[in-house]
C-alpha positions as CSV (number, residue, x, y, z in Angstrom):
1,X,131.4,145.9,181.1
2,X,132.8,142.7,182.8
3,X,130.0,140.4,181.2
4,X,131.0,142.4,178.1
5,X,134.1,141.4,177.5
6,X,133.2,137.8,177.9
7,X,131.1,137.6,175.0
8,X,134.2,137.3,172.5
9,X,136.1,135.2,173.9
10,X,132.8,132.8,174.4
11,X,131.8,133.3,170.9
12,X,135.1,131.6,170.1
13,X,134.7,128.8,172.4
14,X,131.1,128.4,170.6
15,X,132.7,128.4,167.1
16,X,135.7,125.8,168.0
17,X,132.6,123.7,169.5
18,X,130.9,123.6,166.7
19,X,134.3,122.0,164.6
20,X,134.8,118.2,164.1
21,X,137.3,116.7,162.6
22,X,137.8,113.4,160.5
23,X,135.5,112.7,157.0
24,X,132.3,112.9,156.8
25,X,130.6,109.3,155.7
26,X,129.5,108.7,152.6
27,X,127.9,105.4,151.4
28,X,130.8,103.6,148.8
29,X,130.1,102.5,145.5
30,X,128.8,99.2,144.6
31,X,129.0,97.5,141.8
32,X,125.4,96.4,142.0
33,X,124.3,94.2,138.8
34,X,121.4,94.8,136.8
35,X,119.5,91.6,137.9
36,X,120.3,88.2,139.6
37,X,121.8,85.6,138.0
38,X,118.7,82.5,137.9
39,X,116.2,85.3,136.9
40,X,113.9,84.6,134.4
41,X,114.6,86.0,130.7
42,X,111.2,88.0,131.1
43,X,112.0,89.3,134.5
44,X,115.6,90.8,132.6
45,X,113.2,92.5,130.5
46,X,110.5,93.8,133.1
47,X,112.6,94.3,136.4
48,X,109.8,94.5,139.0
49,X,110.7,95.7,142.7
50,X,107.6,93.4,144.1
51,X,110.2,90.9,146.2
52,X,109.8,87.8,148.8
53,X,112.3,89.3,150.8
54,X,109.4,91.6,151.3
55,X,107.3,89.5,152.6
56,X,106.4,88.9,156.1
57,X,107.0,85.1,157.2
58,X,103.7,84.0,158.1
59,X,102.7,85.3,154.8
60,X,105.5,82.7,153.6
61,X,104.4,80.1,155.6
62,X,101.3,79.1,156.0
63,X,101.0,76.3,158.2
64,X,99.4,77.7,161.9
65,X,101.3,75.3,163.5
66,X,104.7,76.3,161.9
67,X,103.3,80.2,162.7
68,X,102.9,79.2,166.3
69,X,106.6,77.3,166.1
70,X,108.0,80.2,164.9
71,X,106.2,82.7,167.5
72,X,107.5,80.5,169.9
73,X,110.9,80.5,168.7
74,X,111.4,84.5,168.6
75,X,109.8,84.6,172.2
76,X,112.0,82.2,173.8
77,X,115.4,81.3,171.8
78,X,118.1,82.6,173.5
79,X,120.1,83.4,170.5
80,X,117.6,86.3,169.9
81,X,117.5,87.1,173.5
82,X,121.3,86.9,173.7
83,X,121.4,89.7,170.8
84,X,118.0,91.8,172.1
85,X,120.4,91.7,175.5
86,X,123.9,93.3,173.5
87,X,121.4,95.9,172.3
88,X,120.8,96.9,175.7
89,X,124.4,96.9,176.5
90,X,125.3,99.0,173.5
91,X,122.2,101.1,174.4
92,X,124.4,101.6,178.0
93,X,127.8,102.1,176.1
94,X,126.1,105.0,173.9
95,X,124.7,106.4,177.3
96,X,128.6,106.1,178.6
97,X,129.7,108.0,175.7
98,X,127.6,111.0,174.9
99,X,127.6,112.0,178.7
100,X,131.6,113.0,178.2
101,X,130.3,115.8,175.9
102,X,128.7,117.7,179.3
103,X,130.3,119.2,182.5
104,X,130.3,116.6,185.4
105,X,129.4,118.4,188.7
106,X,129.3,116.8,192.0
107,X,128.6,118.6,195.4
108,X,130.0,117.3,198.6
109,X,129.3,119.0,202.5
110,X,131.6,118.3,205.3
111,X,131.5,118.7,209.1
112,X,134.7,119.2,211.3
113,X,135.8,119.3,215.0
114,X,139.4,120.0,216.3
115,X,140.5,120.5,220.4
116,X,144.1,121.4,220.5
117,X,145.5,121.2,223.9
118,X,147.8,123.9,225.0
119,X,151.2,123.3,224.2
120,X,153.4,126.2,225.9
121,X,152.4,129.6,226.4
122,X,153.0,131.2,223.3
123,X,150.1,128.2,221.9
124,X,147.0,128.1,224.1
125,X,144.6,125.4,223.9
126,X,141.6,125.8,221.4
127,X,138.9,124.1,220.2
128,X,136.2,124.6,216.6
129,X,133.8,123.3,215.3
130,X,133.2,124.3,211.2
131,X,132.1,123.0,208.1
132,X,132.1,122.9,204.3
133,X,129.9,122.8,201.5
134,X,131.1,123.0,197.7
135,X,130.0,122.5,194.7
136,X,132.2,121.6,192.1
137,X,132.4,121.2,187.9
138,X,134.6,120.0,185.6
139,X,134.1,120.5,181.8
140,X,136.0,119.6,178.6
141,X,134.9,121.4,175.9
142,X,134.5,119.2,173.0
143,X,135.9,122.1,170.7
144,X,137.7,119.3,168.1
145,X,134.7,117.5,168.1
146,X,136.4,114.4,169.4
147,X,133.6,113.6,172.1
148,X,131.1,113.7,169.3
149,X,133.1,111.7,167.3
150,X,133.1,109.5,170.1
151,X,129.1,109.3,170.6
152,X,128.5,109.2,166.7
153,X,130.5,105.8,166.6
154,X,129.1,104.6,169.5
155,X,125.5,105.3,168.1
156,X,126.7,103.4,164.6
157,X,127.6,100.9,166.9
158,X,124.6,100.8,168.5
159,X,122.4,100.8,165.4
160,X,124.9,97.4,164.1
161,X,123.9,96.0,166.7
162,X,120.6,96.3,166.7
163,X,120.9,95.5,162.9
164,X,122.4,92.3,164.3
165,X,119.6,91.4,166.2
166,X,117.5,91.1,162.9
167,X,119.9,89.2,161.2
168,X,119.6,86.5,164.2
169,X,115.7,86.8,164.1
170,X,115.9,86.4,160.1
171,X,118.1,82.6,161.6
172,X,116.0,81.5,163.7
173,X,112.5,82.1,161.3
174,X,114.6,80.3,158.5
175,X,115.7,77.2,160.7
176,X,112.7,76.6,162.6
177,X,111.0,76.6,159.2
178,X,113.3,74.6,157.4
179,X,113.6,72.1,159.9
180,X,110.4,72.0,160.4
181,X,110.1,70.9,156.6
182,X,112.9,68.3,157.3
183,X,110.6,66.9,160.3
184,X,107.6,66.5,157.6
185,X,109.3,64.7,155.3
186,X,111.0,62.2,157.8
187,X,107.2,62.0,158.5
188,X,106.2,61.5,154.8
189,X,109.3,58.4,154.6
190,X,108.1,57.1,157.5
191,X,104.8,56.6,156.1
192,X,106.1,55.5,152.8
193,X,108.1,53.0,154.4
194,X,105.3,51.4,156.8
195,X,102.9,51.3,154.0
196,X,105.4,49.4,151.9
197,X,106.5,47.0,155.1
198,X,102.9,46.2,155.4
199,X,102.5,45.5,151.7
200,X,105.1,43.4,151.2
201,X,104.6,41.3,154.6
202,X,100.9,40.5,152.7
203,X,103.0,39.3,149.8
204,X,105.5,37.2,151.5
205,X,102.5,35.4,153.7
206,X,100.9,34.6,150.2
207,X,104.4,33.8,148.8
208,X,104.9,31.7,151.6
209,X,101.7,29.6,151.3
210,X,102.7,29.4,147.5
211,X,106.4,28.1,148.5
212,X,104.3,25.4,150.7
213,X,102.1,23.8,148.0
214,X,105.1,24.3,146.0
215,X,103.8,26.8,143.4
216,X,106.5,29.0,143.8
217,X,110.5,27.8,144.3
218,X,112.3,28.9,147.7
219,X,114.4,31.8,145.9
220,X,111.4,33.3,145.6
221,X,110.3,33.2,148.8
222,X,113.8,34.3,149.8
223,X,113.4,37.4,147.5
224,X,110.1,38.2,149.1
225,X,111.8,38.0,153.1
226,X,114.3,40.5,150.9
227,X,111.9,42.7,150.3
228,X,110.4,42.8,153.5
229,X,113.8,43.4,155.3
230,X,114.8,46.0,153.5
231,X,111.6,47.8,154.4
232,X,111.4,47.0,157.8
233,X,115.4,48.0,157.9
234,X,114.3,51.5,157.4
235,X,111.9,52.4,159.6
236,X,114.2,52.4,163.2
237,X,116.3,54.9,161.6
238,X,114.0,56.9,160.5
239,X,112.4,56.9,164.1
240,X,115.8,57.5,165.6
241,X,116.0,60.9,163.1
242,X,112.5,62.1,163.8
243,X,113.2,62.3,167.5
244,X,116.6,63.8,166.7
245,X,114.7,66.7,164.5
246,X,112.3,67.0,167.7
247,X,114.9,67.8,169.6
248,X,116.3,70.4,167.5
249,X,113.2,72.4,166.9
250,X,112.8,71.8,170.6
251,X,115.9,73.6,171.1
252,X,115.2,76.5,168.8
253,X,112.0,76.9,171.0
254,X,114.7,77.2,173.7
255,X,112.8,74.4,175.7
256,X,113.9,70.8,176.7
257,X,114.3,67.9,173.9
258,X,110.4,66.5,173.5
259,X,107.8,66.1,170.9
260,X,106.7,68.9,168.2
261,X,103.1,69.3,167.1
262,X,102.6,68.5,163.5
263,X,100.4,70.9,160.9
264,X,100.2,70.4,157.5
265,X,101.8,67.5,155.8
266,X,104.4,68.1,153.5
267,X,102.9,67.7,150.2
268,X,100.2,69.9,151.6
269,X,102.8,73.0,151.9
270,X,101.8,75.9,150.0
271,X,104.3,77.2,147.4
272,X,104.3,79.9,145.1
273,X,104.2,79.6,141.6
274,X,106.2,82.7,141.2
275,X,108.7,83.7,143.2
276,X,110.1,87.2,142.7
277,X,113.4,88.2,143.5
278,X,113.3,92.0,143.1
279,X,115.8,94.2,141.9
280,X,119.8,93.7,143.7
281,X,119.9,97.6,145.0
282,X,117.2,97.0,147.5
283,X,119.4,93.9,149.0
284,X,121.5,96.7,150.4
285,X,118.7,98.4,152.1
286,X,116.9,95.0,153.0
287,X,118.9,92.4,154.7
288,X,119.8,92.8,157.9
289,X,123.8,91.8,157.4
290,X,124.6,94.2,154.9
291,X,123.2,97.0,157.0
292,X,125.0,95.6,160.2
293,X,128.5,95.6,157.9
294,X,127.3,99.4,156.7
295,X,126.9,100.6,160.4
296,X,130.0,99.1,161.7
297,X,132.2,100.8,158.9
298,X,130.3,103.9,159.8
299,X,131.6,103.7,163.0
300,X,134.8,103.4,162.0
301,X,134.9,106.1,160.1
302,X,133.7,108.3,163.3
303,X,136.6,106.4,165.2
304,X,138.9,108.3,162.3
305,X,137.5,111.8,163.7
306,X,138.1,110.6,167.2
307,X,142.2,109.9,166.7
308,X,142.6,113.2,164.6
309,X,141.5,115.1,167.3
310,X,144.0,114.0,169.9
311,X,146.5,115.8,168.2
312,X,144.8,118.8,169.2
313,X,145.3,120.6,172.6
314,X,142.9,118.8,175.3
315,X,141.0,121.8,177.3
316,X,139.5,121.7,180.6
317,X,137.4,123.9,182.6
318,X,137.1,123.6,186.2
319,X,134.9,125.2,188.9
320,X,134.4,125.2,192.4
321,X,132.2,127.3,194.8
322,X,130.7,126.8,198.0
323,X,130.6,128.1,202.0
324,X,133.2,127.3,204.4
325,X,133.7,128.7,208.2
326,X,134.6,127.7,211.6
327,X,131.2,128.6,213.1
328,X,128.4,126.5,211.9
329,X,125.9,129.6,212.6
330,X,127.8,131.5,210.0
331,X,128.2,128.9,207.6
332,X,126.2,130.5,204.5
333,X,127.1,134.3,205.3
334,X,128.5,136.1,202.6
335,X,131.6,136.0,204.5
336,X,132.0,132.4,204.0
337,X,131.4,132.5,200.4
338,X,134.2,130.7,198.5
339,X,135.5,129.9,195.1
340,X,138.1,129.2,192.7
341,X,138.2,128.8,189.0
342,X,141.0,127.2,186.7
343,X,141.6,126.4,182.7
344,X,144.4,124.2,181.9
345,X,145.5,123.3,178.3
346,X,147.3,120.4,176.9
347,X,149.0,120.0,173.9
348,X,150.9,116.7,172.8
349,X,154.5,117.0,172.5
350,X,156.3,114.1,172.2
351,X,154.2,110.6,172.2
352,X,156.4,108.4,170.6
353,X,154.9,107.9,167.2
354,X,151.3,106.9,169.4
355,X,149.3,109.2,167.9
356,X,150.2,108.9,164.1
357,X,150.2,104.8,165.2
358,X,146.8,105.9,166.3
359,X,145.8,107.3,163.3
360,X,147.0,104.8,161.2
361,X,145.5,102.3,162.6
362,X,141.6,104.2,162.7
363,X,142.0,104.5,158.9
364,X,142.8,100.6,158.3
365,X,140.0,99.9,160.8
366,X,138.0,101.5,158.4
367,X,139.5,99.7,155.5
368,X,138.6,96.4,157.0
369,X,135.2,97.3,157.5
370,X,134.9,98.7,154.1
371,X,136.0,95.0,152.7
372,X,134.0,93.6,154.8
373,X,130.8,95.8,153.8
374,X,132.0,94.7,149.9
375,X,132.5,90.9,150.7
376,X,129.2,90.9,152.5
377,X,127.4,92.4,149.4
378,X,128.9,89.7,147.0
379,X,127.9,87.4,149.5
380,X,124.5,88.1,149.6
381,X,124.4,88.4,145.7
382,X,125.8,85.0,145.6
383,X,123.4,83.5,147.9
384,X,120.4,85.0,146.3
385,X,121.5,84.1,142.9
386,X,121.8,80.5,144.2
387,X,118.6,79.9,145.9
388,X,116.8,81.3,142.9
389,X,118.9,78.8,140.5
390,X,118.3,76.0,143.4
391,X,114.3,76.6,143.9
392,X,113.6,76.7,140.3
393,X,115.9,73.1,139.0
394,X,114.7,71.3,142.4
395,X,110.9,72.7,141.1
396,X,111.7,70.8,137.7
397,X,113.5,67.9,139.5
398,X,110.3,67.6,141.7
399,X,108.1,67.8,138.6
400,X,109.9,64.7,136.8
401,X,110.2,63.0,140.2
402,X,106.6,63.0,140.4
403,X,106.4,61.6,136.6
404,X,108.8,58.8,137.6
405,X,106.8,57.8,140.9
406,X,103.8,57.8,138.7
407,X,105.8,55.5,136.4
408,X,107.9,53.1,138.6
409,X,103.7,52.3,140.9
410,X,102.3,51.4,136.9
411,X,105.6,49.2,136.6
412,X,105.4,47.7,140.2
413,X,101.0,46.7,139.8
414,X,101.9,45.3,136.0
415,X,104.7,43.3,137.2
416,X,102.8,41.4,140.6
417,X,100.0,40.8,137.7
418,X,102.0,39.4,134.8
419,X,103.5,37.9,137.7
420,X,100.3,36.1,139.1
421,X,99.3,35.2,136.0
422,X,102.9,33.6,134.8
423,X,103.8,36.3,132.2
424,X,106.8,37.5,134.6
425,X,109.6,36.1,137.1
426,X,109.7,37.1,140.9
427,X,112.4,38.9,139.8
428,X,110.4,41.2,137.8
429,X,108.3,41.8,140.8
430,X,111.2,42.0,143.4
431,X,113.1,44.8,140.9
432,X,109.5,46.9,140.0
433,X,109.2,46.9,144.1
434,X,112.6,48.5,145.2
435,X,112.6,50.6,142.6
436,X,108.7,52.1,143.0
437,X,110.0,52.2,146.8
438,X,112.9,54.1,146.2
439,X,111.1,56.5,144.0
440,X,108.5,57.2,146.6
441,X,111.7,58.1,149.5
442,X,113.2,60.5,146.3
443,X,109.8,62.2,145.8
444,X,109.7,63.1,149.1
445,X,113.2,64.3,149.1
446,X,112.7,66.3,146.0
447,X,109.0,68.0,147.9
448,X,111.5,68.7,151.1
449,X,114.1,70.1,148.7
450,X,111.9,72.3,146.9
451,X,110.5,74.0,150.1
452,X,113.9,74.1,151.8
453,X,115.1,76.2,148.4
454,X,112.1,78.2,149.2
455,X,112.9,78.9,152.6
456,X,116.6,79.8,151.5
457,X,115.6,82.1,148.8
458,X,113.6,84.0,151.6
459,X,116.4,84.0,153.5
460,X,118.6,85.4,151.4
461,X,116.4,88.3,150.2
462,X,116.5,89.9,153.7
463,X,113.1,88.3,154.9
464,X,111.6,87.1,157.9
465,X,113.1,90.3,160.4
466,X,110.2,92.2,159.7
467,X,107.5,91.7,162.3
């Protein structure tokens, strides 16, 4: 009959622990458009969901040694190992959190011995010896749901971060890559520019010789030391930025400054003749940022639950049991048996305003990290839209580069012949020569350009996280 008349009033306590308060989360509306802006008029037509953000990265990049740069990178940089170690410490917090939904018991034991000497008549002397053992527990019911308030926004939180950790590995693949490009095309000028110095010191030996048996007047010879100075002018800085790009990949590596193997070279770089962007919804579910944004306003939405419930009254249970006599032989006897049991109830009264302030500031918590989730999708539309417009003018700008190069080399082997033969001034020749030079530095620029739009269009569409 006793156990009988328990069952209500726990039914009750099972009901109120089964509330929570606060809303319940529901993904906002976007305004998500149709298509990117830079996507081709047949794509508008045909929206495909086939994307590069889909992609795995050594799929994207082909060069082993780049693959090995970047395997390197995610192993050892200590930006991702700096975020891999906040998702362990978030994993803790979320550990921290849930456990306040359970009773906490703890068990102690304890030994005593007292001599009392005899004071006066009426108080003899004694002496005992006794001990103690308890066991005691502590439980707040969770019956507002505020504890699992609590432990849902600590496991959003724990998901944004994690979702943070991506968006650093996403970094690192993109800047090891892209600076990895830069290093090939400080290569590729390098080149460019010792081939050239070598040229033109053949031409001012011969110019030289000319000037000697008087063939050829001494501006021309000038004009010639011109030339070969302003080739020769490039080449230390050059060196001087290929050791500084060393150092940087170096760094990504998280290893000292020193050399980096080369792979391909730069005009042997793959690229896709096609690159598809996919449709704009799945940018919410892809990258990494906008899913870190959605998780963090998750949580504070749970953090909305947690200060509704402290206007409720705060309930706790508490329990102790245990053995305690004077005589050690009769420590666990039924006679020694003790406990106590005790339910206390708080409700706020007068606070001060710090629970409505508490409220209130929850709910524009929540407001920030719903503007944040927004600007964070328009940011990522904008940088998509970009890097398509970007990789697909620096793909034509590379094209009639490559048509000028092509032009400006005719121009420079006409000009030394017509030269030669007295159909043109040094002039001619000294003009035809910087300009077939400065082409050859632009092409190179325009190949770097054209894969760095590549690796920022990959970027943008949420790649390179996926392992």
């Amino acid at each position: 009959m006793r156990y009988r008349r328990l069952l209500p009033a726990l039914a009750v306590c099972g009901l109120l622990a089964g509330c929570t308060l606060g809303p319940k989360y529901h993904r906002p509306a976007i305004n998500v458009p149709p298509l990117y802006r830079g996507q081709s008029a047949s794509a508008s037509t045909r929206p495909s969901t086939a994307s590069l953000g889909n992609e795995k990265w050594w799929a994207v990049f082909h060069d082993p040694v780049l693959q090995q740069l970047i395997r390197t990178a995610l192993k050892q940089n200590y930006n991702v190992r700096i975020a891999a170690a906040r998702v362990l410490q978030q994993q803790a917090e979320l550990g921290i959190t849930r456990a306040n939904q359970f009773p906490m018991a703890s068990a102690g034991a304890q030994v005593f011995s007292q001599n009392n000497p005899k004071i006066t008549s009426a108080f003899p002397a004694f002496e005992e010896i006794g001990g103690q053992v308890n066991l005691s527990v502590l439980w707040n019911p969770d019956f507002w749901g505020k504890y699992r308030r609590e432990t849902q926004a600590a496991r959003d939180q724990l998901l944004a971060t994690e979702w943070g950790r991506q968006d650093v590995i996403t970094s690192v693949v993109s800047d090891v890559a892209a600076d990895y490009f830069q290093l090939r095309e400080l290569d590729l000028a390098l080149q460019i520019s010792q081939r050239t110095l070598a040229s033109r010191q053949d031409s001012l030996r011969l110019t030289r010789v000319l000037a000697d048996h008087g063939t050829v007047s001494q501006l021309d010879l000038r004009q010639s030391q011109e030339l070969v100075d302003t080739a020769a002018e490039q080449i230390p800085a050059l060196q001087l930025q290929i050791k500084q790009e060393e150092n940087a990949i170096r760094v990504l590596l998280g290893e000292n400054p020193g050399p980096i193997a080369r792979g391909m070279k730069l005009t042997q770089e793959p690229l896709p003749a096609a690159v598809p962007a996919g449709l704009p919804s799945q940018l919410l579910e892809r990258r990494p940022d906008i899913r870190e944004a959605e998780a963090e306003l998750m949580a504070a939405n749970a953090n909305i639950g947690v200060a509704r419930a402290d206007f409720f009254p705060n309930i706790s249970l508490t329990g102790t049991t245990g053995f305690e006599s004077y005589a050690l032989n009769r420590l666990f006897s039924p006679s020694a048996l003790l406990w106590n049991t005790a339910a206390s109830v708080t409700q706020p009264v007068f606070e001060a305003g710090v629970l409505r302030s508490g409220m209130r500031l929850a709910r524009a918590q929540e407001e920030q990290m719903l503007l944040t989730y927004k600007q964070t999708i328009i940011y990522a539309f904008q940088q998509v839209s970009d890097a398509l417009i970007a990789y697909q003018k620096d793909r034509e700008f590379d094209e009639q580069q490559e048509r000028l190069t092509i032009a400006a080399g005719d121009a420079d082997r006409l000009s030394k012949v017509l030269y030669q033969h007295g159909g043109a001034s040094y002039l001619q020749v000294l003009t035809s020569e910087t300009n077939y030079f400065a082409a050859e530095l632009n092409l190179a620029q325009a190949e770097l350009n054209e894969r760095l739009a590549l690796v920022q269009l990959y970027n943008a569409l949420g790649g390179g996280w996926q392992q």
